[in-house]
Backbone of each chain as ProteinMPNN parsed JSONL, in Angstrom:
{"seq_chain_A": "XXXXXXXXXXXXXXXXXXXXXXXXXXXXXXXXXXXXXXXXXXXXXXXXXXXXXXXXXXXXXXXXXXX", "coords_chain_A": {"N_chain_A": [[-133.999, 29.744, 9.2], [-133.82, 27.752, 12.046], [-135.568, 28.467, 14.967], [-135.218, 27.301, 17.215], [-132.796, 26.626, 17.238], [-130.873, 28.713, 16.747], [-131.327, 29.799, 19.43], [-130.117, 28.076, 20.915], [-127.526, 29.075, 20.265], [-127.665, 31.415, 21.131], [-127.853, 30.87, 24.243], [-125.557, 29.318, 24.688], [-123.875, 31.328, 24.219], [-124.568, 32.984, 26.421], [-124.15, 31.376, 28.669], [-121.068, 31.246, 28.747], [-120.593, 33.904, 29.059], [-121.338, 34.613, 31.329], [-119.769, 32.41, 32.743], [-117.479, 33.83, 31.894], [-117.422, 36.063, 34.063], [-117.744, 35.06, 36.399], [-115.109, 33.913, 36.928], [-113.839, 36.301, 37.247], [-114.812, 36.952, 39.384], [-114.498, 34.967, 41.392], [-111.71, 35.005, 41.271], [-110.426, 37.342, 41.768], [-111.355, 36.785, 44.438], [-109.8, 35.086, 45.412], [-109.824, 32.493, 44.797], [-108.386, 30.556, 42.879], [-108.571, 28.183, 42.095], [-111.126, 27.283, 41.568], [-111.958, 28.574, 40.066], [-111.142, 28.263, 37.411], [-112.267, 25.597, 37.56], [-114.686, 25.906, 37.38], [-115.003, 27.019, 34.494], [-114.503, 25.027, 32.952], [-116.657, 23.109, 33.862], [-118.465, 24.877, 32.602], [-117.685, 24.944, 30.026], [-118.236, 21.719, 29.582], [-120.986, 21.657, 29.674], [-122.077, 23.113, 27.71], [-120.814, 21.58, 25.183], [-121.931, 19.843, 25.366], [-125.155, 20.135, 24.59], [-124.141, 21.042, 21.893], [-123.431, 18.979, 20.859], [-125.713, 17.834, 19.784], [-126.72, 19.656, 17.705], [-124.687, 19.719, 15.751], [-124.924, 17.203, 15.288], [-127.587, 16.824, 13.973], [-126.951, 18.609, 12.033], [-124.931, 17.464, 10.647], [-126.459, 15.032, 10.125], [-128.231, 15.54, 8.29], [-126.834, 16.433, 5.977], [-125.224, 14.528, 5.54], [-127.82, 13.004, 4.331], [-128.4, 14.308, 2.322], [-125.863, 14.272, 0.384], [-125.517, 11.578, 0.165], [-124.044, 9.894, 1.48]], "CA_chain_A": [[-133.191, 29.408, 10.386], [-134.425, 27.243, 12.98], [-135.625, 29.298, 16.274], [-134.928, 26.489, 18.215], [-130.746, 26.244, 17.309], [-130.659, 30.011, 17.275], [-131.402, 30.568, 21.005], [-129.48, 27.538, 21.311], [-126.147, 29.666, 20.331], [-127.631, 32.36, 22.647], [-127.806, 30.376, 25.257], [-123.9, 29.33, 24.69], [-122.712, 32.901, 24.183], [-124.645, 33.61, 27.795], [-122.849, 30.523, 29.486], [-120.056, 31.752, 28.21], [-120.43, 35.594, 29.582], [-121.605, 33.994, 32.795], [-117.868, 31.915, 33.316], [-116.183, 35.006, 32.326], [-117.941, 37.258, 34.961], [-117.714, 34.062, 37.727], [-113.991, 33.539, 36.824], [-113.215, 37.075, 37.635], [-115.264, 37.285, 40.688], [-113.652, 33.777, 41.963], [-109.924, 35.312, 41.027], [-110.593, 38.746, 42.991], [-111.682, 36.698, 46.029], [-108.514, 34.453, 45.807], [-109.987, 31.186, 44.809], [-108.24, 30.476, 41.534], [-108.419, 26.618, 41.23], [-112.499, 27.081, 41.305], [-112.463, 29.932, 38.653], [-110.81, 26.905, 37.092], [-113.612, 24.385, 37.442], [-116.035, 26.232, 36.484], [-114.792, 26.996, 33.443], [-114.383, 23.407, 32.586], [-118.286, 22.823, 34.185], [-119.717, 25.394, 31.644], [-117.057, 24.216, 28.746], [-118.908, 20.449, 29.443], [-122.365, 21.863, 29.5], [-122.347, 23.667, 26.075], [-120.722, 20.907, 24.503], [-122.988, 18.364, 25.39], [-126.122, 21.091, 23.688], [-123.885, 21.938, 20.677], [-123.765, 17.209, 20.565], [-126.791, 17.655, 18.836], [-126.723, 20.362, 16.645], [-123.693, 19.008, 14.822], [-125.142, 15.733, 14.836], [-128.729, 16.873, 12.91], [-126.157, 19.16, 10.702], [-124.178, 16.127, 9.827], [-127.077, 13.943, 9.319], [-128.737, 16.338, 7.197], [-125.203, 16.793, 4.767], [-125.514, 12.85, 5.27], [-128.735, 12.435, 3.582], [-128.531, 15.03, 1.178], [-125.113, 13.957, -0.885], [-125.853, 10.081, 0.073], [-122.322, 9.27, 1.779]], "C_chain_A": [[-134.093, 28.926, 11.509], [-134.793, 28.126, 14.737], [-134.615, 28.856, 17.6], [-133.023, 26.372, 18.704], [-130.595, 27.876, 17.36], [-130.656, 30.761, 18.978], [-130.713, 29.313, 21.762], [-127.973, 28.318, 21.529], [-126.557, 30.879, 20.999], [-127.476, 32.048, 23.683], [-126.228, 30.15, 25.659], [-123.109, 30.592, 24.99], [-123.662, 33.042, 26.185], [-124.44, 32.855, 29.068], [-121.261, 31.268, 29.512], [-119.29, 32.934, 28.971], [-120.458, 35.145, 30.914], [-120.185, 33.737, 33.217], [-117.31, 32.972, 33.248], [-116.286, 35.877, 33.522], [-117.597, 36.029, 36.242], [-116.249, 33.718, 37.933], [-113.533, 34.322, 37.475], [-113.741, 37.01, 38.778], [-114.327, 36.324, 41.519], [-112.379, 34.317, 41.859], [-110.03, 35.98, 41.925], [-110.822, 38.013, 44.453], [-110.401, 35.373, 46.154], [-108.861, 33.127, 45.479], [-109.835, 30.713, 43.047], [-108.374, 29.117, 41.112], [-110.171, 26.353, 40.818], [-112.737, 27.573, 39.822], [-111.928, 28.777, 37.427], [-111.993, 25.917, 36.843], [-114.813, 24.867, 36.814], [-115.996, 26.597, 35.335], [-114.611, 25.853, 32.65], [-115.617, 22.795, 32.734], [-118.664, 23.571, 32.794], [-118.904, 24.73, 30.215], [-118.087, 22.715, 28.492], [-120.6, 20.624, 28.998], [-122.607, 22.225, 28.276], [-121.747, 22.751, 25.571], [-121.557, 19.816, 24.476], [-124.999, 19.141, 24.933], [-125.418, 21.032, 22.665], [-123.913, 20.33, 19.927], [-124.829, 17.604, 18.987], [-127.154, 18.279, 18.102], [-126.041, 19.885, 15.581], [-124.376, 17.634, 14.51], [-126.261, 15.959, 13.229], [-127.433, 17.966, 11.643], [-125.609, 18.164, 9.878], [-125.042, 15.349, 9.172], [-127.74, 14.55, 8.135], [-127.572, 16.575, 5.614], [-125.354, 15.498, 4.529], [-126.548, 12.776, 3.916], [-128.799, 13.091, 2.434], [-127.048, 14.454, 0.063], [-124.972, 11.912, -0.434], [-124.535, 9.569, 0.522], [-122.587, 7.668, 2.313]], "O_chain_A": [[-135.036, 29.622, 11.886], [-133.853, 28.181, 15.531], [-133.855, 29.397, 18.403], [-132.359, 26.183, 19.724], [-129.999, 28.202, 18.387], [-130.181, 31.793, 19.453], [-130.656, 29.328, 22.991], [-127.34, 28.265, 22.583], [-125.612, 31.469, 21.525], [-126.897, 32.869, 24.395], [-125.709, 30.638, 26.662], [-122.125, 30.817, 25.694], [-122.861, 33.223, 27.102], [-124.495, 33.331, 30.202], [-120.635, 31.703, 30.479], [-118.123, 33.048, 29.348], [-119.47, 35.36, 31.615], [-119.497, 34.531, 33.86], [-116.634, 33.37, 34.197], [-115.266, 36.402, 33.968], [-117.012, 36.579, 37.175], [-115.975, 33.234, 39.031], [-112.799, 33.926, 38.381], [-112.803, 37.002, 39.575], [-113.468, 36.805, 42.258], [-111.75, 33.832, 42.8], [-109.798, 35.51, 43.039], [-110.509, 38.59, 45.495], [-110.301, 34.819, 47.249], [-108.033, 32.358, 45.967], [-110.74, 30.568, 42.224], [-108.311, 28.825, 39.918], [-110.53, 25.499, 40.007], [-113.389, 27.163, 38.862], [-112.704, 28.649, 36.48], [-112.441, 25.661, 35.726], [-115.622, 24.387, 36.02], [-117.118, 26.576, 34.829], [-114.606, 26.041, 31.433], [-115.895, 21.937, 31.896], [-119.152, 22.884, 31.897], [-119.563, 24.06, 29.42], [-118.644, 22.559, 27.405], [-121.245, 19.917, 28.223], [-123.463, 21.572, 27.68], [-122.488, 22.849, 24.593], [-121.76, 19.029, 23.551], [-125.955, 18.381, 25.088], [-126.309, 20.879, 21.828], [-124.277, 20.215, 18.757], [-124.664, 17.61, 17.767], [-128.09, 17.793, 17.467], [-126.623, 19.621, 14.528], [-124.258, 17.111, 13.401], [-126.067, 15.595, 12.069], [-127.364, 17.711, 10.44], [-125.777, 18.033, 8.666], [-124.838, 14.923, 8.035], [-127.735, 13.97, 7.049], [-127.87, 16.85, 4.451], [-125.616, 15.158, 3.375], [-126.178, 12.553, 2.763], [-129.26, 12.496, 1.459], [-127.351, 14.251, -1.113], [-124.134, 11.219, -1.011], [-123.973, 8.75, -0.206], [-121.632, 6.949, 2.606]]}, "seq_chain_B": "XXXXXXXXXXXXXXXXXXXXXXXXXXXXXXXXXXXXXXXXXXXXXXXXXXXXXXXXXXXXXXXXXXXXXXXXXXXXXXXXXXXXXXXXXXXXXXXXXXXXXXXXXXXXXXXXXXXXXXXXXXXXXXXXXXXXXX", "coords_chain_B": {"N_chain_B": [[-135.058, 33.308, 0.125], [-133.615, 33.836, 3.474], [-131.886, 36.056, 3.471], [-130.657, 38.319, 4.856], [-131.698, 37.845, 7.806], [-129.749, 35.633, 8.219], [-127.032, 37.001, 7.925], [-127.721, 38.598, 10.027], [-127.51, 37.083, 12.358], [-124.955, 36.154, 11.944], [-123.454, 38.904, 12.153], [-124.346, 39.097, 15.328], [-123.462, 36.965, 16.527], [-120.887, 37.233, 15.901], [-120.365, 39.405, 16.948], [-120.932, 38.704, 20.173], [-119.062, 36.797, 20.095], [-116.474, 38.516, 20.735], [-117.064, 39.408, 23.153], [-117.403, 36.872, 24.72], [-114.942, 35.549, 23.817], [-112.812, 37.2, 24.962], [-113.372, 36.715, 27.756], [-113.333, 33.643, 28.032], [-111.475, 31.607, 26.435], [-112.058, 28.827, 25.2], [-114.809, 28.729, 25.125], [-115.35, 30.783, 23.66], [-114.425, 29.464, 20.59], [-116.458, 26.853, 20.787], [-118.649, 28.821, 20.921], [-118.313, 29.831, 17.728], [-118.48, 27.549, 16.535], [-121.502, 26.443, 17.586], [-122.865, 29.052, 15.865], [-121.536, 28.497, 13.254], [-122.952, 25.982, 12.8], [-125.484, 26.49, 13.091], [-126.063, 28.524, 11.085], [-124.626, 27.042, 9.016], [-126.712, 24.827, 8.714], [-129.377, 26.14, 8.122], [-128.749, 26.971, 5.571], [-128.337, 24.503, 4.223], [-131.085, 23.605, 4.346], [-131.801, 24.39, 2.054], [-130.502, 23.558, -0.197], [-131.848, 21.267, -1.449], [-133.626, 21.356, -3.972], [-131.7, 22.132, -5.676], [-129.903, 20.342, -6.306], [-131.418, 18.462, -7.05], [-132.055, 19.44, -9.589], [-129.608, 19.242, -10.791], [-128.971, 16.464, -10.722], [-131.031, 15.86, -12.035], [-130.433, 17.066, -14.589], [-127.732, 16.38, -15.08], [-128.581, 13.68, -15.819], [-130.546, 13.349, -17.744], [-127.834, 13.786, -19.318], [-126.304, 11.975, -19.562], [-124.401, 11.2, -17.853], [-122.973, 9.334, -15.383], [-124.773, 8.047, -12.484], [-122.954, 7.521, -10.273], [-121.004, 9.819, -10.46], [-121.384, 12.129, -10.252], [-122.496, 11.885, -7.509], [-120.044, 11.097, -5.948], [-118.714, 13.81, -7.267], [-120.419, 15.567, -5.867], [-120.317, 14.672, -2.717], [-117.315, 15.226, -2.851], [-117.493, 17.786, -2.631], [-118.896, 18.318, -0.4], [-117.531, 17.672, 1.363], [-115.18, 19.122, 1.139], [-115.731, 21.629, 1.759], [-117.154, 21.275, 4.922], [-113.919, 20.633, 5.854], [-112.875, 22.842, 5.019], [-114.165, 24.854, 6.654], [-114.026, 23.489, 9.51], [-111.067, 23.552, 9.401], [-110.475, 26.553, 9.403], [-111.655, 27.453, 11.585], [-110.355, 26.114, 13.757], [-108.05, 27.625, 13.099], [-108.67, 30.04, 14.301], [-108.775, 29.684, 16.337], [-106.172, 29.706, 17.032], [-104.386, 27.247, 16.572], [-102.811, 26.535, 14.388], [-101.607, 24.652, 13.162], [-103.162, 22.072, 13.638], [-105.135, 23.091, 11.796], [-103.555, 22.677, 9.525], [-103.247, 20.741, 9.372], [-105.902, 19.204, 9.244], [-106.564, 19.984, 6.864], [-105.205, 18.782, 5.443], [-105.784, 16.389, 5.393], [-108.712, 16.093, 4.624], [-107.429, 17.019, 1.836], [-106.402, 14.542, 1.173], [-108.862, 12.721, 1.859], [-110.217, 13.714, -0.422], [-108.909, 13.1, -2.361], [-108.897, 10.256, -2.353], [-111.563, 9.483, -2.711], [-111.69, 10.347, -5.322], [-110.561, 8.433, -6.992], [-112.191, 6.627, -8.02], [-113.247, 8.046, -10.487], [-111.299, 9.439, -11.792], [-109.729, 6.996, -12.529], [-111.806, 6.595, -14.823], [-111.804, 8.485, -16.168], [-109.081, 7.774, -16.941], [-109.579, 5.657, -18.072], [-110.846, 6.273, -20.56], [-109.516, 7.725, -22.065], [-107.382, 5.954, -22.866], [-108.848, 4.163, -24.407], [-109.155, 5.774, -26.278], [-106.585, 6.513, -27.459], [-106.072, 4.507, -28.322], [-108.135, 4.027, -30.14], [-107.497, 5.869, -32.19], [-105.03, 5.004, -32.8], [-106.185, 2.468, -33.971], [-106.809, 3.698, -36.063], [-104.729, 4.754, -37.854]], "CA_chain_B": [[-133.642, 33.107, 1.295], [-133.913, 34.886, 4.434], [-129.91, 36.55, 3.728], [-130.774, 39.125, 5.658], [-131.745, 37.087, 8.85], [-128.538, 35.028, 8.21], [-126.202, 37.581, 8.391], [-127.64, 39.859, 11.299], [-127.245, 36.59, 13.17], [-123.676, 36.293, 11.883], [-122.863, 39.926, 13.086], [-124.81, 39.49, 16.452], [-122.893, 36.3, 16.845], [-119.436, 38.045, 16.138], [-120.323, 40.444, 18.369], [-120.967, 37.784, 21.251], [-117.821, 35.821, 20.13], [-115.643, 38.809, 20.83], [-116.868, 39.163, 24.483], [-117.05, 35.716, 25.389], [-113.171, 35.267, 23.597], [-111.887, 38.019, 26.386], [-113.449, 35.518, 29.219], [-112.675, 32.451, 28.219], [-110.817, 31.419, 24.721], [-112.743, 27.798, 24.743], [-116.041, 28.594, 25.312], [-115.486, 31.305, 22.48], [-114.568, 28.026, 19.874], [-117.973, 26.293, 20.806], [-119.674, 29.595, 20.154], [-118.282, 29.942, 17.054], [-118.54, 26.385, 15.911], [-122.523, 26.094, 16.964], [-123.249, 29.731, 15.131], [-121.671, 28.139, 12.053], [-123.548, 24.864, 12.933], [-127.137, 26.941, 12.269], [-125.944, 28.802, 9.622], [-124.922, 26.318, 8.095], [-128.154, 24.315, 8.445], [-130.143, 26.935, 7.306], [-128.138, 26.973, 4.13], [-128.678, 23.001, 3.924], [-132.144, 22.961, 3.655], [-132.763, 25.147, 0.638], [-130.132, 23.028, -1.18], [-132.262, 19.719, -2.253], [-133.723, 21.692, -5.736], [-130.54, 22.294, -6.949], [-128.97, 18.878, -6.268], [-132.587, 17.587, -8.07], [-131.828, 19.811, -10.616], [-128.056, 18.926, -11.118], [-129.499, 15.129, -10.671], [-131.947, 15.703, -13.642], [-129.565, 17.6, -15.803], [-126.737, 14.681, -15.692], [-129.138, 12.554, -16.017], [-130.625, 13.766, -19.253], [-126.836, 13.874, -20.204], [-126.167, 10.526, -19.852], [-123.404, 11.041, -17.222], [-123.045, 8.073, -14.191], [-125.138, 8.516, -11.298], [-121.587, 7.601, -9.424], [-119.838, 10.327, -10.779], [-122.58, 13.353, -9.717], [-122.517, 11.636, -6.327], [-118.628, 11.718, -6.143], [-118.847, 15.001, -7.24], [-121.607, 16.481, -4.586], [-119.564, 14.166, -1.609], [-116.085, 16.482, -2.557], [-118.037, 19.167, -2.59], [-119.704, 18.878, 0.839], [-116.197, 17.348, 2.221], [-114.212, 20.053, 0.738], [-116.601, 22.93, 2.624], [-116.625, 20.878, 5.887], [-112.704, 20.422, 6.439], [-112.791, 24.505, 4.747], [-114.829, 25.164, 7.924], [-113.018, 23.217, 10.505], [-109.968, 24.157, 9.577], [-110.529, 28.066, 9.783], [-112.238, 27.626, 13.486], [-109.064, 25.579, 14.424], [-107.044, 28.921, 12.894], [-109.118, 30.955, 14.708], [-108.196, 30.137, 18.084], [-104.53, 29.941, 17.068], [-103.67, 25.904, 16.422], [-102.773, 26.557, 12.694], [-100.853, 23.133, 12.642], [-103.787, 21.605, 13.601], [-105.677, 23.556, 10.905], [-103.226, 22.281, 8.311], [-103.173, 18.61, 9.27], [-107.102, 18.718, 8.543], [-106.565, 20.226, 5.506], [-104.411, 17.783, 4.511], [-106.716, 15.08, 5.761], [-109.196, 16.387, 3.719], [-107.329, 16.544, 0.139], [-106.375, 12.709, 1.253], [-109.708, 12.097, 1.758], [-110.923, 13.125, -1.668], [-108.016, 12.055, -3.341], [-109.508, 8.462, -2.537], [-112.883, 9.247, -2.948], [-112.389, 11.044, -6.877], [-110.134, 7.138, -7.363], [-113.039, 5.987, -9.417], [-113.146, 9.436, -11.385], [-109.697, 9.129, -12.431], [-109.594, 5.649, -13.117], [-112.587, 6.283, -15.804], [-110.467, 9.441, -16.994], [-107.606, 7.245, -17.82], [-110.12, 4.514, -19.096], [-111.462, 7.054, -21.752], [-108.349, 8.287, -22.761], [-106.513, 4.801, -23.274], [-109.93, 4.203, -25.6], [-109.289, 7.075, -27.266], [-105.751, 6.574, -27.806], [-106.423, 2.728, -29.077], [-109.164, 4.036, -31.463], [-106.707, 6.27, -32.79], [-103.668, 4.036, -33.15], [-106.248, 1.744, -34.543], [-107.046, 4.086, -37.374], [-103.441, 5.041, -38.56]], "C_chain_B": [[-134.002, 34.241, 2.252], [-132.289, 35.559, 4.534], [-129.922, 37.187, 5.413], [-131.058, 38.629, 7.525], [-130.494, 36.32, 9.577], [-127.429, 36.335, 8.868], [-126.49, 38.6, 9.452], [-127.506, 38.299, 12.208], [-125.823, 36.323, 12.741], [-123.401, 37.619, 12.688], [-123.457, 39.396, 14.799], [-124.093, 38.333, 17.348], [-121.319, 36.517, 17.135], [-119.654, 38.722, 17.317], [-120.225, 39.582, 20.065], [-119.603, 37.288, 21.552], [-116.851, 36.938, 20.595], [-115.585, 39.134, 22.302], [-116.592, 37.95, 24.927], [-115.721, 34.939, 25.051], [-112.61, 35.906, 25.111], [-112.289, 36.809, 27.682], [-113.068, 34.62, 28.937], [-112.564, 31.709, 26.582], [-111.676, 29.917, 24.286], [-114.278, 27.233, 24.391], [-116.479, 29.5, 23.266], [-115.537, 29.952, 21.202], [-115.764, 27.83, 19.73], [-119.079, 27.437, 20.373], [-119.571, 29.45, 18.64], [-118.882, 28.781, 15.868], [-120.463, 25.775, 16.071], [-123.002, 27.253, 16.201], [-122.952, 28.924, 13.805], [-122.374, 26.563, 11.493], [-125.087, 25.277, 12.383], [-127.059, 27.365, 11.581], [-126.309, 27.846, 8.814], [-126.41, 25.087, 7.758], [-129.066, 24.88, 8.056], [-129.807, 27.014, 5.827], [-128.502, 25.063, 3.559], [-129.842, 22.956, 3.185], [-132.812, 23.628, 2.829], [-131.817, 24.491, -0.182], [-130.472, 21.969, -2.098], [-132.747, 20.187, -3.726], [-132.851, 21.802, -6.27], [-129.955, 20.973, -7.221], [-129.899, 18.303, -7.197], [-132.447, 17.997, -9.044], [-130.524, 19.708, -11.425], [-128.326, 17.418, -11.439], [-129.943, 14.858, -12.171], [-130.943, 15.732, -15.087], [-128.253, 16.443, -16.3], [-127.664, 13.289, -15.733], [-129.981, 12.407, -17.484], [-129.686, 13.896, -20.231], [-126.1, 12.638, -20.179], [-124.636, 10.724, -18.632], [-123.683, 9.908, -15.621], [-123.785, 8.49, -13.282], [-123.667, 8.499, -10.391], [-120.803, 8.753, -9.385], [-120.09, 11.805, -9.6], [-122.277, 12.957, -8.431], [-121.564, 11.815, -5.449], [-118.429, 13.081, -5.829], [-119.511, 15.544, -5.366], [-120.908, 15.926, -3.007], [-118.083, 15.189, -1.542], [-116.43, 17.428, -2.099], [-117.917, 19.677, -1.021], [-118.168, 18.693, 1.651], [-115.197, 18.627, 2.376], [-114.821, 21.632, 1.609], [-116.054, 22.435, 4.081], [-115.326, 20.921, 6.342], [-112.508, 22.466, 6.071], [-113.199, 25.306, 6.444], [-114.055, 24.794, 8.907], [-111.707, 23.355, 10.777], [-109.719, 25.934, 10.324], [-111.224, 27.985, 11.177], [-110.58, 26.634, 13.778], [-108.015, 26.589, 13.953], [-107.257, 30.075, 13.695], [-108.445, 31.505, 15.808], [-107.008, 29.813, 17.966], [-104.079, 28.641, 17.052], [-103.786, 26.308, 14.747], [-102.138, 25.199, 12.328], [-102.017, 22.381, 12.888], [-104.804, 21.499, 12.779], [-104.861, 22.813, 9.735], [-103.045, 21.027, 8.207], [-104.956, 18.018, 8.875], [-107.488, 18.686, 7.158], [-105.822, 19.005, 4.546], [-104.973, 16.674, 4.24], [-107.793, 14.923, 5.017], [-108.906, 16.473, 1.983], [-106.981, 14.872, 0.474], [-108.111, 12.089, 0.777], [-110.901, 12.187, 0.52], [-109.84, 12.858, -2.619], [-108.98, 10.302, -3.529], [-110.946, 8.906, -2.741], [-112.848, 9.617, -4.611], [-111.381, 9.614, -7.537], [-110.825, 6.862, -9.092], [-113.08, 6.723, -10.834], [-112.036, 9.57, -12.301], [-109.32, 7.829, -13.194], [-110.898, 5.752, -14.472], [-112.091, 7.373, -16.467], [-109.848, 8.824, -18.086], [-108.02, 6.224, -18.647], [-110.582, 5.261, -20.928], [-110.311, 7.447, -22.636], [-107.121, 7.003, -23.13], [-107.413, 4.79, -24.507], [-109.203, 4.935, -26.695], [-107.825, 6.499, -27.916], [-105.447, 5.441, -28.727], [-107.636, 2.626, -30.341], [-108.228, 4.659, -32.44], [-105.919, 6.021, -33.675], [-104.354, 2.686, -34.728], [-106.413, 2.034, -36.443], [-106.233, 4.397, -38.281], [-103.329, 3.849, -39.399]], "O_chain_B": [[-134.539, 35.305, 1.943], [-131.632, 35.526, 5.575], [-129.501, 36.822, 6.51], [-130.454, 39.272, 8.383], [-130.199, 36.271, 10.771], [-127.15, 36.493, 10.057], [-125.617, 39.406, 9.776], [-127.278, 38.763, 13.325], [-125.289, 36.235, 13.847], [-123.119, 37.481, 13.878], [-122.475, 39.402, 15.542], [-124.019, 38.459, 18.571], [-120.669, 36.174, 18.122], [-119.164, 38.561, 18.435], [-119.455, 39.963, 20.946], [-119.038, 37.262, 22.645], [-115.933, 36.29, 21.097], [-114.491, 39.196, 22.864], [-115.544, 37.811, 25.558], [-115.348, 33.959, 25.697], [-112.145, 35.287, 26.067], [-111.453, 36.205, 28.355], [-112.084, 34.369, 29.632], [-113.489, 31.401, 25.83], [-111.968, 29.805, 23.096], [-114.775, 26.237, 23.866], [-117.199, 29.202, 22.314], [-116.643, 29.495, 20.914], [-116.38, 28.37, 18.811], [-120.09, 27.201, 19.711], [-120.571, 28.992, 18.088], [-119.464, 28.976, 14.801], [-120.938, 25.01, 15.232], [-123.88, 26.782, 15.478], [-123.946, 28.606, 13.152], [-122.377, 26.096, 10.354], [-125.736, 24.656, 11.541], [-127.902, 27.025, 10.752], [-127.338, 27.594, 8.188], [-126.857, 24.727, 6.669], [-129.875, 24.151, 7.482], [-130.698, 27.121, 4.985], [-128.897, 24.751, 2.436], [-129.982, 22.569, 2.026], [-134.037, 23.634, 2.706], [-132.156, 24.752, -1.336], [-129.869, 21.666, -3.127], [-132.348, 19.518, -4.679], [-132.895, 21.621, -7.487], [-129.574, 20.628, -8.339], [-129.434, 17.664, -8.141], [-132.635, 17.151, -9.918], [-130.447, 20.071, -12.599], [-127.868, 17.066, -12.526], [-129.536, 14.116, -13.065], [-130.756, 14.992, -16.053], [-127.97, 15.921, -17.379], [-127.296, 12.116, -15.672], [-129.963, 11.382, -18.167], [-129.92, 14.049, -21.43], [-125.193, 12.481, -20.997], [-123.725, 9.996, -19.028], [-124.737, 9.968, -14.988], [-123.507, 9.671, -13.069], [-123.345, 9.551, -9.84], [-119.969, 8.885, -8.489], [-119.432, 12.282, -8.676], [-121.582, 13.842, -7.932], [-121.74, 12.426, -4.394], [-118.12, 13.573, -4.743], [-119.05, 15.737, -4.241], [-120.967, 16.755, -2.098], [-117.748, 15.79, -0.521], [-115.833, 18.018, -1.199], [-117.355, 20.639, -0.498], [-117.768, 19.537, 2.453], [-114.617, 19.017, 3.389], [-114.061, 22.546, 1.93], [-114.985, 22.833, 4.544], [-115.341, 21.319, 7.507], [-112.031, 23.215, 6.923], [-112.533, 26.108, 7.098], [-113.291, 25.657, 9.339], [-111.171, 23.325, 11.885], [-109.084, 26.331, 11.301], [-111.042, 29.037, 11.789], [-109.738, 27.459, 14.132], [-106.922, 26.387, 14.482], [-106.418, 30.96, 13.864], [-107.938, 32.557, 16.196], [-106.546, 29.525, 19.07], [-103.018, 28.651, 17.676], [-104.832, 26.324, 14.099], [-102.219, 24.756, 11.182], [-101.992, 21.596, 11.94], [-105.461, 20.464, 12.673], [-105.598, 22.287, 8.901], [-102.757, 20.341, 7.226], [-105.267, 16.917, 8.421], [-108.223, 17.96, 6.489], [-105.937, 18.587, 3.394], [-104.837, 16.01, 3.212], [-108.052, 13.782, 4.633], [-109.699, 16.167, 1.093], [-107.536, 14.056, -0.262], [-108.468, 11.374, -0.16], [-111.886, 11.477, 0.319], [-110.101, 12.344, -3.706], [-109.433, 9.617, -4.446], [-111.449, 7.871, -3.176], [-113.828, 9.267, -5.268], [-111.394, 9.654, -8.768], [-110.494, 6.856, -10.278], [-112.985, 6.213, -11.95], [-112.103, 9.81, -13.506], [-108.72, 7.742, -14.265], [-110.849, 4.75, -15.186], [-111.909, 7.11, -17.656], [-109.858, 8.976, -19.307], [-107.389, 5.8, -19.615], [-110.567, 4.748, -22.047], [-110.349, 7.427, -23.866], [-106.049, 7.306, -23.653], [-106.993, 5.275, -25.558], [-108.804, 4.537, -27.789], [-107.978, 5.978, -29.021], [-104.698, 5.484, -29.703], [-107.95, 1.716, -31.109], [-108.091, 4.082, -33.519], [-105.843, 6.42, -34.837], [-103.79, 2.233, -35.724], [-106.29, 1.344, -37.455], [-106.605, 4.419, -39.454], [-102.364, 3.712, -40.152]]}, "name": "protein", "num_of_chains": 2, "seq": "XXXXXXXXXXXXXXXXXXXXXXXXXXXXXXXXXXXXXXXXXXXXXXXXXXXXXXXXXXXXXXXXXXXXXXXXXXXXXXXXXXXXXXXXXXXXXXXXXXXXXXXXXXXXXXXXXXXXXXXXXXXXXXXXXXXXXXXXXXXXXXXXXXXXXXXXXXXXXXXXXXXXXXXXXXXXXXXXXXXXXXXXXXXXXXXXXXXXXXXXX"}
């Protein structure tokens, strides 16, 4: 297992924990359309990291059965 | 094989996925989908000896390179849509889960074409060697 994509999906899961903990704080203080955005900010950020995992997965499945 | 490596990052990943589900149901998804993104790449790259060895073996048996290739393309297709479906069940679109699935036997329906068509070529043969011998 690659180190490198492993602390990649740590990194995701602790975006992740982050929005949930910033969502609630933002709700409790009354500002629900932010708790909002930022959940949509970190949603964009980990998908544009996870881009390139899938990609080398794909190309790798690519080269190996010759599609 | 490092199993053992594999699956304590499966559990340690579950474990993650079930806090970061309670905060936010989309972020969970993307976890899930790059954990099974390194898995599965770890599982990738110990597969090229067997494929060389599946390679060799129909190839010592006189079977098509096309066919093997065929073959090993369902294969990987038939895992892939297996995968994307069950993460699209996960987080609760099951219709969306079963329209991949479906998309998936489509898409080796047409790819095993050739497979079938040399099926039915063998078995007309056959039936015309037959006929011819009565």
């Amino acid at each position: 297992m690659d180190p490198e994509m492993v602390s990649l999906v740590i990194q995701i899961a602790a975006v992740g924990l982050l929005v949930a903990v910033l969502q609630i704080v933002l709700e409790q203080a009354g500002k629900g359309e932010w708790a909002m955005a930022v959940t949509v900010a970190g949603l964009i950020v980990v998908m544009f990291s996870l881009v390139e995992l899938i990609t080398s997965l794909f190309d790798a499945v690519r080269t190996m059965v010759q599609f | 094989m490092n199993i053992i490596q594999i699956v304590g990052f499966a559990l340690t990943c579950a474990l993650l996925l079930v806090l970061v589900r309670r905060g936010s149901a989309p972020l969970g998804l993307l976890l899930a989908v790059g954990a099974s993104g390194v898995i599965l790449t770890a599982v990738v790259s110990h597969l090229p000896p067997i494929l060389d060895a599946l390679n060799e073996l129909a190839d010592r048996a006189g079977v098509q390179m096309l066919y093997i290739r065929t073959i090993f393309q369902v294969i990987a297709v038939a895992y892939i849509v297996d995968i994307g479906a069950q993460l699209c069940s996960d987080v609760g679109e099951g219709a969306l889960a079963k329209n991949i699935q479906l998309a998936g036997k489509v898409i080796i329906l047409v790819m095993a074409v050739p497979i079938i068509i040399a099926v039915a070529d063998v078995i007309i043969d056959l039936l015309e060697q037959v006929g011819g011998g009565l």
